[in-house]
DOFIDREN-41790 format. One record per residue (C-alpha): y, x, z. Coordinates in steps of 0.5 Angstrom, whole numbers, padded with zeros to 4 digits, always signed. Example, Ala and Ser with C-alpha at 12.3 -4.5 7.8 and 13.67 -1.06 7.14 Angstrom:
// residues 2
-0009+0025+0016/-0002+0027+0014/
//
This chain:
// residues 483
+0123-0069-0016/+0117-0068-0018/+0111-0061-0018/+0107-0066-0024/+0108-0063-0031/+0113-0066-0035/+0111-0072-0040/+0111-0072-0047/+0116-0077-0051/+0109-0079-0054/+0105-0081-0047/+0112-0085-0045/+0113-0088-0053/+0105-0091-0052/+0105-0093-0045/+0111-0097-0047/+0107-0099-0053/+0101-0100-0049/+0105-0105-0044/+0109-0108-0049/+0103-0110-0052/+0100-0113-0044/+0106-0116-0043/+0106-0120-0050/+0099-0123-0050/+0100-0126-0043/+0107-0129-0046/+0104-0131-0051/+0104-0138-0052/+0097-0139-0056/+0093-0134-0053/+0093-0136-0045/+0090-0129-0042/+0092-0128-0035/+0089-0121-0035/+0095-0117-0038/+0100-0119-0033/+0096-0115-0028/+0096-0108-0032/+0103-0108-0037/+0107-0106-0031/+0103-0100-0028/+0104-0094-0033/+0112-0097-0032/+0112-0096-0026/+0108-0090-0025/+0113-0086-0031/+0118-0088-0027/+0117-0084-0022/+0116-0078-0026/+0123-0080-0030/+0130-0078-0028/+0133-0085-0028/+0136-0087-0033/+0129-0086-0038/+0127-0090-0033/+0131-0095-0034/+0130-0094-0041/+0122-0095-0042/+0123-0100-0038/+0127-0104-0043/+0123-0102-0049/+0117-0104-0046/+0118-0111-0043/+0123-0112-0050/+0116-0112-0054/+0113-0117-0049/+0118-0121-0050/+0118-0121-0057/+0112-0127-0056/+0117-0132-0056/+0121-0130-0061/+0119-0135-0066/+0118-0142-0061/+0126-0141-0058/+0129-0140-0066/+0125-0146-0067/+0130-0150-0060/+0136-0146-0060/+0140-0143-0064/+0140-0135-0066/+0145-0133-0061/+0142-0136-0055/+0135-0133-0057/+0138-0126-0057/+0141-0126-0051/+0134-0130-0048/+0131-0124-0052/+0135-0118-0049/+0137-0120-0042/+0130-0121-0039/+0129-0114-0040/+0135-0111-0038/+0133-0115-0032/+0127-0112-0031/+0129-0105-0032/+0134-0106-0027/+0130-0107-0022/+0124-0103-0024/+0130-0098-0024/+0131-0100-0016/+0125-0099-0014/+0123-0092-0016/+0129-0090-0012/+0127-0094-0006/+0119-0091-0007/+0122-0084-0009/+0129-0084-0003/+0125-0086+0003/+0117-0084+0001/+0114-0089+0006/+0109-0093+0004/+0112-0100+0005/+0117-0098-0001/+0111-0101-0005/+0114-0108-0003/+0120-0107-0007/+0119-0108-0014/+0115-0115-0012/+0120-0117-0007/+0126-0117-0013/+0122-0120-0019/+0120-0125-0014/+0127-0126-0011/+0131-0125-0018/+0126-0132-0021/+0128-0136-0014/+0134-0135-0017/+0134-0137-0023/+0130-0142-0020/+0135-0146-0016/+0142-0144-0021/+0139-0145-0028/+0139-0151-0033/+0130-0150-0034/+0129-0149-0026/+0122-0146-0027/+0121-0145-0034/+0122-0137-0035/+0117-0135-0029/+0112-0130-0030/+0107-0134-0025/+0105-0139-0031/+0101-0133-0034/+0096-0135-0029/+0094-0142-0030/+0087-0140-0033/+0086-0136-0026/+0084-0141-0021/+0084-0136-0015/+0090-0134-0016/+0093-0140-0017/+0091-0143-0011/+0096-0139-0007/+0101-0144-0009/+0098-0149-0005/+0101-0144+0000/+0108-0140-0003/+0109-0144-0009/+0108-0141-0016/+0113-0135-0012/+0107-0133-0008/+0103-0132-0015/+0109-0128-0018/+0109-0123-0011/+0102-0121-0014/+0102-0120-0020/+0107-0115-0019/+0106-0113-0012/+0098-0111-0015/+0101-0107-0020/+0106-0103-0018/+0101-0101-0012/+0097-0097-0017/+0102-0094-0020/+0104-0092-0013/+0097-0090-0011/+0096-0086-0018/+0103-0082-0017/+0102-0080-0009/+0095-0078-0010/+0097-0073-0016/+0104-0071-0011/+0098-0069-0006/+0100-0075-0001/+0097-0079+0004/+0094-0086+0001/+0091-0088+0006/+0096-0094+0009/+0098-0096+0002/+0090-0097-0001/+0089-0102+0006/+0095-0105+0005/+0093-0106-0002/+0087-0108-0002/+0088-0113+0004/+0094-0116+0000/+0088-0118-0006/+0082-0119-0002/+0086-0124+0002/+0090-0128-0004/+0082-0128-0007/+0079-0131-0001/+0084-0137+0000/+0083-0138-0007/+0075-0139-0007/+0075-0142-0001/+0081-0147-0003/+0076-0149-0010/+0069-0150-0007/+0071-0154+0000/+0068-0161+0000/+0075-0166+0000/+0073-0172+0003/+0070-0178-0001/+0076-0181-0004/+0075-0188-0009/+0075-0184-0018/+0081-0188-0022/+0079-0189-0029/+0086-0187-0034/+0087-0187-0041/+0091-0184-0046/+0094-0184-0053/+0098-0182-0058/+0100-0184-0065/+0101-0180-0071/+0108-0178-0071/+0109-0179-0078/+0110-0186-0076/+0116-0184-0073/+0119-0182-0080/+0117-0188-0084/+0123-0193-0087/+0125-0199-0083/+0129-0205-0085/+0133-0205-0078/+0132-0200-0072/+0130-0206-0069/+0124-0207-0074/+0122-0199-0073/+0122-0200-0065/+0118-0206-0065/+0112-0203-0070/+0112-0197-0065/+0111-0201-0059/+0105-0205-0062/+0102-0199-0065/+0102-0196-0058/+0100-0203-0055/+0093-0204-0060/+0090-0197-0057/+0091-0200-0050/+0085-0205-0051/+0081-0199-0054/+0082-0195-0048/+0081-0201-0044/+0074-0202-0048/+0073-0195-0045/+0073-0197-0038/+0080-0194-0037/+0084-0198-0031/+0091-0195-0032/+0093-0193-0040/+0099-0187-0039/+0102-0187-0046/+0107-0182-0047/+0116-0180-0047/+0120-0184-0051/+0115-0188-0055/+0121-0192-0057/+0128-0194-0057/+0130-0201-0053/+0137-0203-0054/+0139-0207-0047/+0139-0213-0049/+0132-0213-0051/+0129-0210-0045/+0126-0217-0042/+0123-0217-0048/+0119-0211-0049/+0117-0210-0042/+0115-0218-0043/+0110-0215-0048/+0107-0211-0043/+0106-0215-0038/+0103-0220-0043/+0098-0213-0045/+0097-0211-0038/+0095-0218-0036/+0090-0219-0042/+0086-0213-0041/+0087-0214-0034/+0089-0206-0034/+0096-0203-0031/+0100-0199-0036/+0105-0193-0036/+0110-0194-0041/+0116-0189-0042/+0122-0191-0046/+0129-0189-0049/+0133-0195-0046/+0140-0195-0050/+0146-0197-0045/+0151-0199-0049/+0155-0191-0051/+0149-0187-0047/+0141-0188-0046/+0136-0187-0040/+0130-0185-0041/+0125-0189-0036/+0118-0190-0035/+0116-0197-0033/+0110-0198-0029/+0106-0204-0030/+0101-0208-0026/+0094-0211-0027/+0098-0217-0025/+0105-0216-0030/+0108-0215-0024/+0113-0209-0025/+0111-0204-0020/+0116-0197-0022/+0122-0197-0027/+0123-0189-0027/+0129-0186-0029/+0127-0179-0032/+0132-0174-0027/+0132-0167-0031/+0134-0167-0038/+0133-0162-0043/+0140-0160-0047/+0138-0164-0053/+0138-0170-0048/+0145-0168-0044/+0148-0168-0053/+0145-0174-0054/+0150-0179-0048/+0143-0179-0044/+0143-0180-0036/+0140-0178-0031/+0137-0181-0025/+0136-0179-0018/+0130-0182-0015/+0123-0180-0016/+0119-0185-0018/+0114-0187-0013/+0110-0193-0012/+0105-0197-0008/+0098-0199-0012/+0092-0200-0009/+0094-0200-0002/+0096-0191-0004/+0102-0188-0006/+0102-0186-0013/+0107-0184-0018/+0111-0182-0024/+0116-0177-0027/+0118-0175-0034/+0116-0169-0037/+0122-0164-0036/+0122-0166-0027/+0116-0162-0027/+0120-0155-0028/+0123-0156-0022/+0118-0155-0016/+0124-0157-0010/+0125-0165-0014/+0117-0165-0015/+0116-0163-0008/+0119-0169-0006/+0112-0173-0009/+0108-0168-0004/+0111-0170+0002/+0111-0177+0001/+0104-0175+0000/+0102-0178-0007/+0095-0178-0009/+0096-0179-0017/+0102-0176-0021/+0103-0180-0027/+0107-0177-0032/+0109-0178-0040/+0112-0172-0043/+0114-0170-0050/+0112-0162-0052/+0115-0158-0058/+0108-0157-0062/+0109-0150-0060/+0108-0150-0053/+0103-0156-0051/+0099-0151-0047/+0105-0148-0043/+0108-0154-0042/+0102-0158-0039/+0100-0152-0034/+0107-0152-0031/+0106-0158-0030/+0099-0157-0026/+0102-0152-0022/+0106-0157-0019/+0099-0161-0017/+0097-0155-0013/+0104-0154-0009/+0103-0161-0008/+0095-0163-0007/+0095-0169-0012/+0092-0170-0018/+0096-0170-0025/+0095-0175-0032/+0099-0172-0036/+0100-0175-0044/+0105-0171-0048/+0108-0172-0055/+0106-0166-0060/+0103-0163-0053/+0097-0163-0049/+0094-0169-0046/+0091-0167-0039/+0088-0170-0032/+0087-0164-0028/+0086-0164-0020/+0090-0162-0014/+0087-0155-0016/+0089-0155-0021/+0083-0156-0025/+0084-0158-0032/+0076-0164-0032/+0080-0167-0040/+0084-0165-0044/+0085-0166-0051/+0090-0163-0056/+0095-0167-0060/+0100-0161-0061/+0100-0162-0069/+0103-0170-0068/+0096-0172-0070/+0094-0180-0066/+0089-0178-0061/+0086-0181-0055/+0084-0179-0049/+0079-0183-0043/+0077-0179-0035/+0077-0181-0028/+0081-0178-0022/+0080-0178-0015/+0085-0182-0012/+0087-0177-0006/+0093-0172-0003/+0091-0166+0001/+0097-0163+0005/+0099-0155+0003/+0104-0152+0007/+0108-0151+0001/+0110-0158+0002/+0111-0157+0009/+0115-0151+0009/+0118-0152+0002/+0120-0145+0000/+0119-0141+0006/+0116-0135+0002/+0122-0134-0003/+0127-0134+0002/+0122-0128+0005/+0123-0125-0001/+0131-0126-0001/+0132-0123+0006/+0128-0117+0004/+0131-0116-0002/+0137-0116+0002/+0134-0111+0006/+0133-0108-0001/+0140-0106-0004/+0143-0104+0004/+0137-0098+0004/+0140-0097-0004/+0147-0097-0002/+0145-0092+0004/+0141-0087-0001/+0148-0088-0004/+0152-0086+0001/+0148-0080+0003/+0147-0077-0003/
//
């Protein structure tokens, strides 16, 4: 297989260390470094192909489990064990079967294009769960990056596919490069191919972050969030509870107003409305908008007799009723509690320009939020509610989905992150409330939408990759049969 000397048990046990360790930092939910994901594959995939199969497979395993180890303690704190070992245990096997499908493509055929083949299954494997799971994009690598504008940007272009693409294809280039020039190889093609690849993703994404957009009007927002332990406080009726929510909310509107904030966002199920007492709180509403003369963004669990909806209204400067949303994915949690999902975005008119508004958990489903791009949205509105631990996480997915769609993002999340970040995907303010502590948060965004690609050709690079992932297992099944 190979005229290199045989590895030691103990260089295969580091570099399995050494990448599970890279690999469980760019996991990490606390320590949002974008740089590890880049290096954890190379010694997997340069080992593997000095490996016979099966030990492949298996430092694969071991060091992409270490990785995953990161979020051991969030899911424990949303699921029960079972669930969180076999979240835990299947992602590595996953990725070791195709690492494992990749060495015997690079090593059967020796063609430099075989390069292509980890990249093209890691990418086409995440479509999938993708279009097929509950959590949509929630388990992708390219999250990792949101702290690395450049790369970011090429989800203008893919989707957060393209970025996913690269952080493994850049890798396993090296990997293949170190292996071929040690076997006395040429490398020629495969150093172009591979430098090509980087220069072009970084070229676009500068240029995308310094181009001069078009003069476009600045809108005003504001956020707030009250201390949770309002929530847990007796109540003599569950009526009483609801109505002191909503006043404690509504006395932050004429702070943030006095900040100069035009639109107020607060955030996911500020509290509950019984059916029959809907005309009053939105009522209440109108009332403080007109007073402040501001528009408001309130998101409510609406109770309808044996289920609930859980809507966003967006009120006018005027008291009109501009939006009544009602929030299309649910998390599990929602799907126990009787909770029922919508259908349609909620986009509306204001200022003459098309905003909108969506409710945390839609932002992990890039085909639904792609619908806000195409209808050409200038300014996503969006009241979310995190799970203390995963506030960075969770406000970045939702960014992701600003540079797929060129619009800008105000996000405001319950014990999460409040944001507003641009179509780049440049957070300008940001304030932490992952703790449940009250916070406020005051910024101007521009109110403009920038075409991309992605929201033409939706998910042209994923069913690239699909095909040539495809192409993949028939090469596979050939090996096979001529072995």
């Amino acid at each position: 297989m190979s005229d290199l000397k045989p590895v030691s048990k103990a260089l295969l046990a580091g570099g399995a260390l050494f990448a599970g360790i890279c690999w469980y930092l760019s996991f990490s939910l606390s320590a949002h470094l974008w740089w590890p994901l880049w290096v954890a594959p190379i010694p997997i995939v340069y080992f593997s192909l000095r490996l016979t199969g099966k030990w492949a497979f298996l430092l694969a395993f071991a060091g992409y489990l270490i990785g995953r180890l990161s979020w051991v303690p969030y899911l424990l704190s949303i699921m029960p064990l079972p669930l969180v070992l076999l979240f835990t245990l299947l992602l590595p096997l996953i990725f070791a079967l195709q690492v494992a499908a990749a060495r015997k493509l690079m090593l059967t055929y020796s063609h430099w294009s075989t390069v292509f083949a980890f990249p093209v299954l890691v990418t086409t494997v995440e479509y999938i769960c993708f279009l097929t799971t509950r959590d949509g994009t929630a388990g992708s690598i390219a999250y990792t990056q949101c702290n690395f504008l450049p790369v970011v940007q090429v989800a203008s272009l893919t989707g957060i596919q393209g970025i996913t693409f690269l952080a493994t294809f850049i890798p396993a280039a090296i990997a293949l490069i170190i292996y071929r020039y040690q076997q006395k190889q040429l490398i020629g093609t495969l150093c172009f191919v591979t430098m090509g690849v980087f220069v072009a993703a970084m070229v676009w994404g500068i240029v995308r972050l310094n181009q001069t957009p078009p003069a476009a009007k600045s809108l005003q927002v504001g956020m707030a969030t009250i201390d949770e332990r309002a929530y847990h406080k007796e109540y003599p009726t569950g009526e009483d509870k609801d109505l002191y929510l909503a006043n404690l909310y509504l006395a932050r509107v004429g702070t943030l107003v006095k900040q100069g904030a035009e639109v107020v966002v607060l955030p996911e199920k500020m509290f509950t409305v019984r059916d029959n007492r809907r005309p009053g709180f939105i009522q209440q509403l109108k009332d403080t908008a007109m007073a402040h003369q501001v528009s408001i963004v309130a998101c409510v669990s609406q109770q309808k007799g044996d289920y609930y909806e859980n809507r966003a209204w967006v009120i006018g400067k005027e008291g009109t009723l501009l939006a009544d949303y009602q929030k299309v994915y649910l998390f599990e949690g929602e799907v126990l509690d009787s909770v029922k999902p919508g259908k349609e975005p909620g986009l509306f008119l204001w200022k003459g320009a098309p905003q909108g508004v969506a409710i945390c958990k839609d932002m992990d489903f890039q085909q639904y939020i792609r619908r806000y791009g195409r209808a050409a949205c200038n300014v996503l509105f969006v009241p979310a509610w995190d799970f203390e631990q995963d506030g960075w996480m969770h406000s970045r997915m939702a960014i992701m989905r600003s540079v797929e769609g060129g619009f800008g993002i105000v996000r405001n999340a319950r014990q999460g992150r409040l944001t507003i970040n641009d179509y780049c995907g440049r957070v300008l303010y940001e304030a932490n409330g992952d703790n449940g502590a009250p916070v406020m948060l005051t910024g101007s965004i521009d109110i403009q939408h920038h075409s991309t690609l992605y929201n033409q050709w939706g998910d042209w690079f994923s069913i690239l990759n699909a095909l040539a992932s495809l192409a993949c297992l028939v090469l596979l099944v050939i090996a096979r049969l001529v072995k």
